[in-house]
N, C-alpha and C positions, 0 to 999 in steps of 0.2 A: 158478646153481641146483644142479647136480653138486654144488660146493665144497661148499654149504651142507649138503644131504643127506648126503653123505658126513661131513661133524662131525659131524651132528647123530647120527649113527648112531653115528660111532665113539666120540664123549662119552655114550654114553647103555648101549653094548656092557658087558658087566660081564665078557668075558673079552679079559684084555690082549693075546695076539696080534692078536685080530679089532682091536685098539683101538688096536696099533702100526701093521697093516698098512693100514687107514681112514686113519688121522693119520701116515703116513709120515713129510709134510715135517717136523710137530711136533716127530716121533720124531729124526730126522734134526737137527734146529738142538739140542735136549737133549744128542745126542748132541758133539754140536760146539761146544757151548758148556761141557758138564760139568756135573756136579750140585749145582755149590754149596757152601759151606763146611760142614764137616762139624759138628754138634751134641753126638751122642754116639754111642753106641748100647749099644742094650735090652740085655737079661737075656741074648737068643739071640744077640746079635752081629749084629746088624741096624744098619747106618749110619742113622744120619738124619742129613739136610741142611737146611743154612737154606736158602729162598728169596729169590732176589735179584732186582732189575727186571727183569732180563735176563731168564730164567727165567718173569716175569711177562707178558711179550710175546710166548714164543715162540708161543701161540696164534691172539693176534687175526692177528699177521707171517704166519703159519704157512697161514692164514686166505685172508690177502692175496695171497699166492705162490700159493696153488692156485687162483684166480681165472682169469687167465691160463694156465699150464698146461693146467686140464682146458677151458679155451674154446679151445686152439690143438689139441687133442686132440680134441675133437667139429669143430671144422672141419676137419680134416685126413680124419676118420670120415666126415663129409656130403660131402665131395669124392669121395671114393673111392667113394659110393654113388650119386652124380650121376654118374661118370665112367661105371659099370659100366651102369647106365639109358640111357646113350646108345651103349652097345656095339650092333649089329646082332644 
């Protein structure tokens, strides 16, 4: 439910930090994978790149991976709030 919420905000966010730091892992596999073969670039000197499969999965993958993470990340949260409740 996290996972979800948090794409859904950061694909929807219209300013790109807020939309790297949401989409980390995304950020993170782009980062690691590369941008792609280069096409040209514009008037200003602006690369652009083809898209490749690769590229094409880092979402749904990216998706998949935060799944786990922020679920071991709220149980590790709900332990530590259970623990402190049974403090004296």
């Amino acid at each position: 439910m996290i996972a979800t919420i948090l794409h859904v905000i950061g694909l929807t966010v219209e300013n790109k930090t807020i939309t790297g730091v949401l989409l980390w892992q995304d950020t993170l596999f782009v980062y690691l994978t590369g941008p792609g073969p280069l096409l040209f670039r514009d008037a200003q000197g602006k690369a652009h790149y083809e898209g490749t499969p690769i590229l094409a999965l880092i979402l749904p993958v990216g998706y998949l991976v935060s799944i786990p993470i922020y679920s071991f990340v709220t149980f590790l949260f709900l332990k530590l709030l259970a623990r402190r409740s049974r403090l004296p």
